[in-house]
LOLOMI-984614 format. One record per residue (C-alpha): x, y, z; residue in three letters. Coordinates in steps of 0.5 Angstrom, whole numbers. Layout:
<atoms>
     x     y     z residu
     X     Y     Z    ALA
...
</atoms>
This chain:
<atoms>
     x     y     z residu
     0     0     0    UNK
     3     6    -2    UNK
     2    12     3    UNK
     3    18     0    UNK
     5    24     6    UNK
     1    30     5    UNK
    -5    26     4    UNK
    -3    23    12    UNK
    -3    30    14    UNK
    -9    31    12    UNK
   -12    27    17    UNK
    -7    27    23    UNK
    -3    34    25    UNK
     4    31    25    UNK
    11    33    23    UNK
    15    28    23    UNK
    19    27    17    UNK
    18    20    12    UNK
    23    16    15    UNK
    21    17    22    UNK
    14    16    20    UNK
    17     9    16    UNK
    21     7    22    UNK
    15     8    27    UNK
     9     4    23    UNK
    15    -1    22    UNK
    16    -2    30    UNK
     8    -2    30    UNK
     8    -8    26    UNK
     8    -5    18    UNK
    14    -8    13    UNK
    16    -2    10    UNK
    19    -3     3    UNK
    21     4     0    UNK
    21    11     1    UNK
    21    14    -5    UNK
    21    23    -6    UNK
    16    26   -11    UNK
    14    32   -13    UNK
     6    34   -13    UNK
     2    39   -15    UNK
    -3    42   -10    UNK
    -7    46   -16    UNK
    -3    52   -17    UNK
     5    50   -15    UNK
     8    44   -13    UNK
    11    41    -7    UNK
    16    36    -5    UNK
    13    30    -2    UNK
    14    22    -1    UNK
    11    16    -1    UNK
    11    11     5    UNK
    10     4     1    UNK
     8    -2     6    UNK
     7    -8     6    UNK
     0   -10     9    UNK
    -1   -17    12    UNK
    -9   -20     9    UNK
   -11   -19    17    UNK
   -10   -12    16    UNK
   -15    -9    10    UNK
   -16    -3    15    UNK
    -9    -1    13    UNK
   -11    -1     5    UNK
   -12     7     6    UNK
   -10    13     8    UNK
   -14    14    13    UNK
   -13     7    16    UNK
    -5     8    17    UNK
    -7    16    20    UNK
   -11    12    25    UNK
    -4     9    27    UNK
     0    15    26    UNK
    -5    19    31    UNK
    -5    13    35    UNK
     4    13    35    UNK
     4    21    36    UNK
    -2    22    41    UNK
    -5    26    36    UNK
   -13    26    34    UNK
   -15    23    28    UNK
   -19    29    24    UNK
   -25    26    22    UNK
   -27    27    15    UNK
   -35    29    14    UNK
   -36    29     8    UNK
   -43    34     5    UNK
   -49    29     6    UNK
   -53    26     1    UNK
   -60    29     0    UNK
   -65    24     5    UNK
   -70    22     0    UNK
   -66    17    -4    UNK
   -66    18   -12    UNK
   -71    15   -16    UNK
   -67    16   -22    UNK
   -65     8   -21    UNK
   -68     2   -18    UNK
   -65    -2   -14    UNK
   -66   -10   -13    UNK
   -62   -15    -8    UNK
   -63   -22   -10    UNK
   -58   -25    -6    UNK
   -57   -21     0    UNK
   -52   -27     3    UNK
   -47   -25    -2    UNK
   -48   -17    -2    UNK
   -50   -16     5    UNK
   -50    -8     4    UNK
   -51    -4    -3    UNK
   -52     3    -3    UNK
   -53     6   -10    UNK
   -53    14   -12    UNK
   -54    17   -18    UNK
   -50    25   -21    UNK
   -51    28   -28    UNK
   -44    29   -29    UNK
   -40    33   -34    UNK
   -34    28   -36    UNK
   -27    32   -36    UNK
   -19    31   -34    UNK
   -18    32   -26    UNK
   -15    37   -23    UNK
    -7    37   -23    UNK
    -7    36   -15    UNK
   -12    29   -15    UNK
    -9    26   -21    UNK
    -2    27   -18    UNK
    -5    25   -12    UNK
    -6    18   -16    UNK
    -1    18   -19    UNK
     4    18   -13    UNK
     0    12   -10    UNK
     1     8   -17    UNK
    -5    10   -20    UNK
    -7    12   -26    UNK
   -10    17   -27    UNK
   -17    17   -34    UNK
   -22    21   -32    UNK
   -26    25   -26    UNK
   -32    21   -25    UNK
   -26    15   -26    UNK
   -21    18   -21    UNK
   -26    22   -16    UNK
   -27    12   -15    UNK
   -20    11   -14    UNK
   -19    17   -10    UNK
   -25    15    -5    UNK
   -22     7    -5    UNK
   -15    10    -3    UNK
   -17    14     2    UNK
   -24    11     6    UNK
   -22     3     3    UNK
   -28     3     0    UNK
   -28     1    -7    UNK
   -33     4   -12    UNK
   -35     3   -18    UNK
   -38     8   -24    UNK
   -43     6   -28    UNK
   -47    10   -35    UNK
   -54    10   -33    UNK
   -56    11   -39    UNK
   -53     5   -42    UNK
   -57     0   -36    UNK
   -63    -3   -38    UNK
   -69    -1   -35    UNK
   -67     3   -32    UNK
   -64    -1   -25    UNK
   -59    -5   -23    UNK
   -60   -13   -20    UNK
   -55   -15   -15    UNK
   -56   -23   -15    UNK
   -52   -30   -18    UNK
   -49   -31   -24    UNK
   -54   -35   -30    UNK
   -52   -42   -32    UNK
   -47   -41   -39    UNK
   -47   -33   -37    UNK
   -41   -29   -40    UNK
   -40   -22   -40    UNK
   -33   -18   -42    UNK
   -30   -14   -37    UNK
   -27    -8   -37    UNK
   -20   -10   -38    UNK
   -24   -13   -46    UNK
   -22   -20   -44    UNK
   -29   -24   -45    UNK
   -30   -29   -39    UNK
   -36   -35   -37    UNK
   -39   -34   -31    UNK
   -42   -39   -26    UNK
   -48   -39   -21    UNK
   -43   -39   -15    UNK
   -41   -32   -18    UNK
   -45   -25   -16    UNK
   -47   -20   -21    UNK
   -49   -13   -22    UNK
   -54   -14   -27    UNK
   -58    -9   -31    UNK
   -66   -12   -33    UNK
   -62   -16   -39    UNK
   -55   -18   -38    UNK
   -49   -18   -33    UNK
   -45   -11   -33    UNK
   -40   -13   -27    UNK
   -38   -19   -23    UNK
   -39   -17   -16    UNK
   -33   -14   -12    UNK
   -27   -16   -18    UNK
   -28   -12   -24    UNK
   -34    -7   -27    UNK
   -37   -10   -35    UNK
   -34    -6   -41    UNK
   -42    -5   -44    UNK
   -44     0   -38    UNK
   -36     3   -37    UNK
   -37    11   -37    UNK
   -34    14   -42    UNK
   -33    21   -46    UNK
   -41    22   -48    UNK
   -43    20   -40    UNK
   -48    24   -37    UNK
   -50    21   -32    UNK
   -48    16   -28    UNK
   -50    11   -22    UNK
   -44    10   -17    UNK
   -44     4   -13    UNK
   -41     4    -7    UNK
   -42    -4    -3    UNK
   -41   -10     2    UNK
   -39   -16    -1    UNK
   -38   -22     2    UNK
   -30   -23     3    UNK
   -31   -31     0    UNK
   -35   -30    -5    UNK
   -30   -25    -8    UNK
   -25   -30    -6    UNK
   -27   -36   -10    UNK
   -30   -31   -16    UNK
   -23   -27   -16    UNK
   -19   -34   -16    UNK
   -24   -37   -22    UNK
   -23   -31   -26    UNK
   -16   -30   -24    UNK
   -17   -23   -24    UNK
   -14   -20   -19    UNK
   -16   -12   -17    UNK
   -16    -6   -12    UNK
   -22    -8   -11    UNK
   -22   -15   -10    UNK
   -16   -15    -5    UNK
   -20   -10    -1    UNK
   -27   -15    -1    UNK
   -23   -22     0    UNK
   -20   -19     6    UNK
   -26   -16     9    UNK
   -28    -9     7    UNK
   -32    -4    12    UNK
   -40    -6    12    UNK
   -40     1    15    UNK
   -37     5    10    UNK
   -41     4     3    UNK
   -46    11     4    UNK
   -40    14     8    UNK
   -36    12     1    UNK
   -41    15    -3    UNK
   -43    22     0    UNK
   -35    22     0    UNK
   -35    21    -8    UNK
   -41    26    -9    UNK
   -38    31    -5    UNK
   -31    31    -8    UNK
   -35    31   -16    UNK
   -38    37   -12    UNK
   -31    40   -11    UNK
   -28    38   -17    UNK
   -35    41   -21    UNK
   -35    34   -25    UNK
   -42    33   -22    UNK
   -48    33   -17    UNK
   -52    29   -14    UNK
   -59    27   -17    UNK
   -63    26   -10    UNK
   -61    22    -4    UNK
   -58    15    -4    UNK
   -60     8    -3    UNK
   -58     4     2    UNK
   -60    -3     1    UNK
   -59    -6     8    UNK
   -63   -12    10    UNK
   -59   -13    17    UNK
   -55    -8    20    UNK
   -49   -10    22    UNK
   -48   -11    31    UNK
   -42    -9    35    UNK
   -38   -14    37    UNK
   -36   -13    45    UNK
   -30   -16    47    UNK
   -28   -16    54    UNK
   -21   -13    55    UNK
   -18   -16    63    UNK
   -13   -13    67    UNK
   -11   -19    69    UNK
   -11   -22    64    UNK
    -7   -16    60    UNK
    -2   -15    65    UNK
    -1   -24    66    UNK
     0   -25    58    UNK
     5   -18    56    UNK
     9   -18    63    UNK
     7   -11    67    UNK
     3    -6    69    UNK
     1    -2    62    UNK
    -3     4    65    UNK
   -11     6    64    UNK
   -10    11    61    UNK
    -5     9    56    UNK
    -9     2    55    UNK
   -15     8    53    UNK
   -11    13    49    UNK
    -8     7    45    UNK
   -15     3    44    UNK
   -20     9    42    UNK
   -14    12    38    UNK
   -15     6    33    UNK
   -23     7    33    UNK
   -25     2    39    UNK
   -31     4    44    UNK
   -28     3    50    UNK
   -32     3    57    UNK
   -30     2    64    UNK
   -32    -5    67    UNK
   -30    -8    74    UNK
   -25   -13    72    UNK
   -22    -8    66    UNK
   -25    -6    60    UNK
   -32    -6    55    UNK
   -29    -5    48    UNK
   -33    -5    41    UNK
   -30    -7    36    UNK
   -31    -2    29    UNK
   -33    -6    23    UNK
   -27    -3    20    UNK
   -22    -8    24    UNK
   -26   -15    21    UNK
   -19   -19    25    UNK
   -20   -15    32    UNK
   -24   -23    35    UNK
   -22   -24    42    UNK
   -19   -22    48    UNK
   -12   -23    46    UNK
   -13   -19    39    UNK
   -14   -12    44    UNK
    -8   -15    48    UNK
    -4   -15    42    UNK
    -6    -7    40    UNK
    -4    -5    45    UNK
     3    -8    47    UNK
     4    -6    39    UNK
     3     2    41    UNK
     5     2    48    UNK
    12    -2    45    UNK
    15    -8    44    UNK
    21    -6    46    UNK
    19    -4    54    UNK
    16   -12    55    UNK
    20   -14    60    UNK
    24   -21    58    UNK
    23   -26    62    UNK
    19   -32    62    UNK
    13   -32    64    UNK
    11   -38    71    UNK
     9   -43    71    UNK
     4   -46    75    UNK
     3   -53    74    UNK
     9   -58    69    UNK
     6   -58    62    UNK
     2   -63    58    UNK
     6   -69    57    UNK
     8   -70    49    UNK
     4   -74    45    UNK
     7   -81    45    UNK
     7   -81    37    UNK
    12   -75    37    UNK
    18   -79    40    UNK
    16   -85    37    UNK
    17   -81    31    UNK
    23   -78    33    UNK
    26   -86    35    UNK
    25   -88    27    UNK
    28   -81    25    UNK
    34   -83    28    UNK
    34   -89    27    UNK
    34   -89    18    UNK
    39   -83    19    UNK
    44   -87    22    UNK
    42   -93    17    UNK
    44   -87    11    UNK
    38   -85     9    UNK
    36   -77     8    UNK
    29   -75     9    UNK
    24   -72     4    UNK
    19   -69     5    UNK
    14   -69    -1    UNK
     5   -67    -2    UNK
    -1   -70     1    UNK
    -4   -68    -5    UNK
    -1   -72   -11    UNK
    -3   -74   -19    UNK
    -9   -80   -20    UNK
    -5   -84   -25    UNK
     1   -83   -20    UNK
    -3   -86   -13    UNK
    -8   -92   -17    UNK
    -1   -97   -17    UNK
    -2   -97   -10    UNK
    -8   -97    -7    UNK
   -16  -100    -9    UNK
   -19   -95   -14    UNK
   -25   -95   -10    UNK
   -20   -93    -4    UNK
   -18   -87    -7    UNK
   -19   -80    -3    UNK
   -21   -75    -9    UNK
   -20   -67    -7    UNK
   -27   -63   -10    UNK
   -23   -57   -12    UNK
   -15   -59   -14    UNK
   -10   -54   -15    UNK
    -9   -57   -21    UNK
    -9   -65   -24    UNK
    -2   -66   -21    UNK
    -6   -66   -14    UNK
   -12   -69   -16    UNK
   -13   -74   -10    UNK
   -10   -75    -2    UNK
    -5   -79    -3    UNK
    -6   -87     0    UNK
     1   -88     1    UNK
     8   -85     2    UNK
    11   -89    -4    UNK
     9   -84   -10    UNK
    12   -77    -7    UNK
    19   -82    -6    UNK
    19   -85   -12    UNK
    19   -78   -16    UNK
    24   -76   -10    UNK
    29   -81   -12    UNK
    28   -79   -20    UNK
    29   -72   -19    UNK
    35   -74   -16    UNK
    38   -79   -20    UNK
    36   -75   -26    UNK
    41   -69   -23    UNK
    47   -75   -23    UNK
    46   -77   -16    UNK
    48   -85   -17    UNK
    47   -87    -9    UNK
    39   -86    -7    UNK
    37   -87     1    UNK
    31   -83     2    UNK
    25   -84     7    UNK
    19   -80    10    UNK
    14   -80    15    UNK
     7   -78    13    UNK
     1   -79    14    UNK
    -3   -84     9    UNK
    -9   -82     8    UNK
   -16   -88     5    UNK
   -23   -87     5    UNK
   -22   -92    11    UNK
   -18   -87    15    UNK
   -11   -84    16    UNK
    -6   -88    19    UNK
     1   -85    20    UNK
     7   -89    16    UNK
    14   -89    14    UNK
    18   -91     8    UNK
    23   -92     5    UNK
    27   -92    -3    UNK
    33   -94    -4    UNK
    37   -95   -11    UNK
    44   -95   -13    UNK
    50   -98    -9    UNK
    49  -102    -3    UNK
    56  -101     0    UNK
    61   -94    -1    UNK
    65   -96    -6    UNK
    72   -99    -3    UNK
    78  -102    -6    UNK
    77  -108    -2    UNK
    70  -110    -4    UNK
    67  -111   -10    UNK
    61  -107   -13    UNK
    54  -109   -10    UNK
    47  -106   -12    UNK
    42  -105    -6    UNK
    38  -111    -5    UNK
    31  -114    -2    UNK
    36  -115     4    UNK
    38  -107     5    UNK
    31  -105     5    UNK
    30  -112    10    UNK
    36  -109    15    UNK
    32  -102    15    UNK
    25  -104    17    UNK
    29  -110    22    UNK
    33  -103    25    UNK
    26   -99    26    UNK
    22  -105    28    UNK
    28  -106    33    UNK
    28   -99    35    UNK
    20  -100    37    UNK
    21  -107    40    UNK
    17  -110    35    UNK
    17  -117    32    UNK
    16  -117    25    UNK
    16  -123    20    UNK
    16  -123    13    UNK
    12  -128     8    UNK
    14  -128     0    UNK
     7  -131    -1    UNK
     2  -125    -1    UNK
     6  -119    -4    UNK
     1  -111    -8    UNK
     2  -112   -14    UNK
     7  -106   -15    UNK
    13  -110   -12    UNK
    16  -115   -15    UNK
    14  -123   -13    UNK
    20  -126   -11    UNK
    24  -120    -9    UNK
    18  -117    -4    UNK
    15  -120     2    UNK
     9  -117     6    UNK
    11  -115    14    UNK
     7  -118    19    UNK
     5  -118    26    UNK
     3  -124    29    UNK
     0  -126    22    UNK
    -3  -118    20    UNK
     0  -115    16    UNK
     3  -108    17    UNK
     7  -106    11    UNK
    10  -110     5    UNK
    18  -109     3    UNK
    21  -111    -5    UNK
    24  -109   -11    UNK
    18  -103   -15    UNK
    15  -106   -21    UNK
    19  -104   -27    UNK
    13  -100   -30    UNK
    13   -97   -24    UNK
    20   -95   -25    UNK
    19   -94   -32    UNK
    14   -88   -31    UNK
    17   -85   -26    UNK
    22   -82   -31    UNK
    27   -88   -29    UNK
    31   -93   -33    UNK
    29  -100   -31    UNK
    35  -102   -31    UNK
    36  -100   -24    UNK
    34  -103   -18    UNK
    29   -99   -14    UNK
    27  -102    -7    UNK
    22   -99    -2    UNK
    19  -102     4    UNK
    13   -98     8    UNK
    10   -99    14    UNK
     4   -98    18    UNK
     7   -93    24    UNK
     0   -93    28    UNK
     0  -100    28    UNK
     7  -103    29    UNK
     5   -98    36    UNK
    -2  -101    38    UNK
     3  -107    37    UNK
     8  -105    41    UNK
    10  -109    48    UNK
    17  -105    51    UNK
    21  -109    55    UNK
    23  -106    62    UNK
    30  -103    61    UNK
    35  -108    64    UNK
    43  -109    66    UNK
    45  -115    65    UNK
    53  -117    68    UNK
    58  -118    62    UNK
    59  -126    62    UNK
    64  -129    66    UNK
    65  -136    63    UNK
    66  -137    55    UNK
    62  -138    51    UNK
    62  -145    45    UNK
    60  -144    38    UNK
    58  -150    33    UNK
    56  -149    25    UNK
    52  -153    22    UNK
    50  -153    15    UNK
    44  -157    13    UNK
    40  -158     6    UNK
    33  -155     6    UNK
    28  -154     0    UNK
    29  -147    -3    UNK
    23  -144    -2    UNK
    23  -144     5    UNK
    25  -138     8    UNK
    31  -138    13    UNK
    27  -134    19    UNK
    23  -141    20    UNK
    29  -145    20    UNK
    33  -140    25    UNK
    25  -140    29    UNK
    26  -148    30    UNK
    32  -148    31    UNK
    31  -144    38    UNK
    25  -147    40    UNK
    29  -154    40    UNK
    35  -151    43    UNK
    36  -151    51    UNK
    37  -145    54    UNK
    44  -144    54    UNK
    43  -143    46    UNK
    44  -135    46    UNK
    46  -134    38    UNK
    43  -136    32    UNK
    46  -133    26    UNK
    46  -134    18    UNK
    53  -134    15    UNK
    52  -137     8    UNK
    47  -140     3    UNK
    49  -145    -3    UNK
    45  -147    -9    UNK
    50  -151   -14    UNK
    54  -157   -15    UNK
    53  -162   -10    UNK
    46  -159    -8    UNK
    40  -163   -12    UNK
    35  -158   -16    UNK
    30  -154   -12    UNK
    34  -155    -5    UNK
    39  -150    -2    UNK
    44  -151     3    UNK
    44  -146    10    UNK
    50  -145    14    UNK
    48  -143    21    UNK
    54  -142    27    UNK
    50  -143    33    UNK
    53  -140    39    UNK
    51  -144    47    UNK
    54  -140    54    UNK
    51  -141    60    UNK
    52  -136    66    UNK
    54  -140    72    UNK
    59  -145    69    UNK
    63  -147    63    UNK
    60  -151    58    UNK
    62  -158    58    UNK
    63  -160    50    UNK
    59  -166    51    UNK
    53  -161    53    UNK
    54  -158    46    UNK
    54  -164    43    UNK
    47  -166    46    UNK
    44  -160    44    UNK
    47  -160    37    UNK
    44  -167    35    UNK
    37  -165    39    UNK
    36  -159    33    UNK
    38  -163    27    UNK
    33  -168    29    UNK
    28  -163    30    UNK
    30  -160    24    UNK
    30  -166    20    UNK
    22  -168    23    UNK
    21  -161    21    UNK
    23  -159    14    UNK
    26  -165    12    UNK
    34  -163    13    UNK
    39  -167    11    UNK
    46  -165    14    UNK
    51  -164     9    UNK
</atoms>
């Protein structure tokens, strides 16, 4: 919002220079960009001025004007706000126009006026006003609009009543299949959800955004219909993002303009077209208003004002500073009854008057202490260490985390989840965010070809999301890995990632959270490759999968199909609810040695490792503290359809050592159990 300085003066009496100016508003909360001196004309010489340009926050449409930013200069310096009282409309309301309001929940006030006018270039002190304040100047009626918009806050909008038909103006939805060509000569389709200004026959604006083309004032004018309205901030919002147009206008009412403002707004236009001599008003205004707007009382607390900013701020600065800014402020018994202008549309609740004054009373005087604490805080949800476990665990196994969009491509998510499962979203930003995506896969795989397709060879990503399912959400955690499985090294040969890398990964965060997890190569999603994948269980119900990704998977990702790409996905939630900790304990280093025996055994192939380790212990007796898998063999000397396993097994007893017949024993009885189980044969 550009500031010109002398048209501050006009409301505030301050002398302050520009650059004090700037320094006090950017103290007070405003982010100044620029200060930028020009030269003005006030009608007969010209004077030396500046231009303040701030940036104004969305929460803050009272600042998008002179008058709003000299509420905040009086309120600073402790001068008076000077009241601007334009000359009143006549009481009779004109009968020039009729007006009618067809859709009072989305124009909740519509004040109309009508002036014979005489069309002609400004005067040489408004056009360099607008100027100055980054507007172009066009003609007087045109200006004296723009003017009032910079001034008060309040767009308005000109129409030639003369080119309205039947003589009246419709303030209602848009006509399936509508159009209507806009003033900046772009012919644009309506929707019902738009609102319209509409004559007896056609749309001449869309509501709050841009006037038409067919009704715009121009040289033959001779009477005009000014309009000077509140619409509602959403519908403004939504019409604004369909149309992609975005004005002055629409800026001011998608933020929420001033209900109170429309007749002001307009005796404001009619007397400066008076002043101007461009015009004079044709009787009084219309003021549609079906339900006035109430003032919202808040309770300010001494208490709670003097807990939340850490001192005592005296009464009469809480006062000076609440009635500066355009409050009502009434004494009460534990503080203050303060009505909020319908102008501070972001002033809600108690906190929002605390934070007023602790923005003028100054935010360098609060002390910096931290506030006591009367009872411990709130535990942390169990979820948030749980997550912070599994962070540290997949950085330390050398992965990097990603994070990507919730909102992801249709085509991208149906690889991963039931058609029917699929989440769409009503109103994507575009079709690459078309549906919630059910697994955190999609955004991974993508990951891992933006970052192979920038000659990134070595690939470890993960990310903790949330997956979300017309069944629900559920908190996950995956994985991609993709390139070497080892840094390269001159005394190991070269090895790609494998089924046993992303396997290690999800045996470490099962670990961490100390879980049992099992594997079965049986039933694996379609998106893996079978024999190279396996579905993760907990006690028989799965709660993810792990495996080689499917070649059209990886081929439309952008990738080669010649690499390897491995992912693995877990359910968080349910790896939690499964979760039985056991109690931290501390066990003595042992004291006697410990014996180890290796057994190689002939198995048939397609049974898995686990099974075997799992019969292996349940044989064993106790003194049995390892079992480790240290080769697996398929080749001469091994019949087809078999494989030979090789195992150490390692026995310890605490008290004493064990004697070599203890062993033997224990040996001979897990061969025999291994035998009745899986047909072992001992190589």
């Amino acid at each position: 919002m550009k500031i010109v300085v002398s048209w501050l003066r006009d409301f505030v009496d301050v002398t302050a220079s520009p650059e004090e100016l700037g320094e006090t508003l950017t103290s007070r909360g405003f982010e100044l960009s620029s200060i930028e001196r020009v030269t003005l004309a006030d009608g007969r010489t010209t004077i030396d001025d500046a231009v303040l340009d701030f940036e104004v926050t969305a929460n803050r449409p009272d600042a998008l004007s002179v008058i709003g930013f000299a509420r905040e200069v009086g309120t600073a310096y402790s001068r008076p706000v000077k009241p601007l009282v334009p000359k009143p409309l006549p009481s009779k309301p004109t009968s020039a126009v009729a007006v009618r309001l067809e859709a009072p929940d989305l124009c909740p006030r519509y004040a109309a006026a009508v002036a014979d006018v005489t069309i002609a270039p400004s005067p040489a002190w408004l056009a360099s006003r607008l100027q100055a304040a980054g507007v172009r100047p066009i003609n007087n009626v045109v200006d004296v609009t723009n003017y009032v918009l910079l001034e008060l806050g309040q767009p308005m909008h000109a129409f030639d009543l003369e080119k309205l038909a039947g003589g009246e103006i419709r303030i209602r939805r848009a006509a399936p299949g509508e159009r209507i060509t806009t003033l900046d000569g772009v012919d644009r389709a309506l929707d019902p959800e738009m609102l319209v200004i509409a004559d007896g026959d056609k749309a001449q604006a869309v509501a709050g955004v841009m006037g038409g083309g067919r009704s715009e004032v121009s040289n033959t004018t001779t009477t005009i219909v000014l309009e000077s309205a509140f619409f509602d901030p959403r519908s403004v919002r939504r019409t604004s993002k369909k149309l992609g147009l975005k004005t002055e206008a629409s800026a001011r009412f998608e933020r929420g303009a001033d209900v109170n403002a429309a007749v002001k707004g307009l005796e404001r236009a009619m007397t400066l077209l008076e002043d101007i001599g461009a015009g004079i008003a044709r009787g009084g205004a219309i003021d549609e208003y079906p339900v006035p707007a109430t003032l919202r009382k808040i309770e300010l607390r001494r208490a709670r004002l003097t807990r939340m900013l850490g001192l005592d701020i005296p009464e009469a600065d809480v006062e000076r500073i609440l009635k500066g800014l355009g409050f009502q402020v009434r004494t009460g018994a534990l503080g203050w009854e303060v009505g909020a202008p319908t102008f501070r549309v972001d002033v809600l609740r108690e906190v929002d008057l605390i934070e007023e004054v602790a923005r003028h009373y100054g935010y360098d005087r609060l002390p910096s202490t931290f506030p006591a604490l009367g009872a411990p805080p709130s535990p942390s949800d169990p979820a948030i260490e749980r997550d912070r476990l599994v962070r540290r665990v997949l950085l330390a196994a050398g992965c990097s985390e990603a994070l990507t969009f919730s909102f992801i491509d249709a085509a991208a998510a149906a690889p991963f989840a039931d058609p029917q499962a699929i989440v769409p979203i009503e109103n994507p930003l575009s079709a690459q965010f078309s549906v919630l995506r059910p697994s955190l896969l999609p955004g991974l795989i993508a990951s891992v070809a933006h970052n192979r397709h920038r000659e990134r060879t070595d690939v470890r990503l993960f990310e903790l999301g949330a997956s979300m399912t017309r069944a629900g959400e559920s908190r996950h955690v995956a994985a991609a890995l993709t390139g070497n499985g080892s840094s390269a090294h001159w005394s190991t040969g070269h090895r790609t990632v494998d089924f046993f890398d992303a396997k290690g990964i999800v045996e470490a965060i099962a670990g961490a959270l100390q879980v049992d997890v099992t594997f079965d190569g049986a039933t694996v999603p379609s998106y893996l490759v079978r024999g190279r994948a396996a579905a993760i269980l907990i006690g028989g119900r799965a709660v993810g999968s792990l495996g080689m990704l499917a070649p059209a998977i990886v081929s439309s990702a952008g990738l080669s199909t010649n690499e390897d790409v491995y992912v693995a996905e877990l359910d968080l939630d349910a790896l939690t609810a499964s979760r039985s900790p056991s109690p931290l304990t501390v066990a003595p280093l042992p004291r006697y040695p410990s014996s180890a025996r290796d057994i190689s055994i002939v198995v048939d192939e397609t049974l898995p490792a686990e099974t075997v380790r799992g019969t292996i212990r349940a044989a064993a007796p106790a003194t049995l503290v390892s079992v480790r898998e240290f080769d697996r063999y398929q080749g001469t000397g091994v019949p087809d359809g078999r494989v030979s396993l090789s195992f150490r097994l390692t026995f310890r007893a605490l008290e004493r050592t064990l004697t070599d017949a203890e062993v033997e024993t224990a040996m001979k009885e897990i061969l025999t159990a291994l035998k009745d189980a899986h047909q072992a044969v001992q190589r």
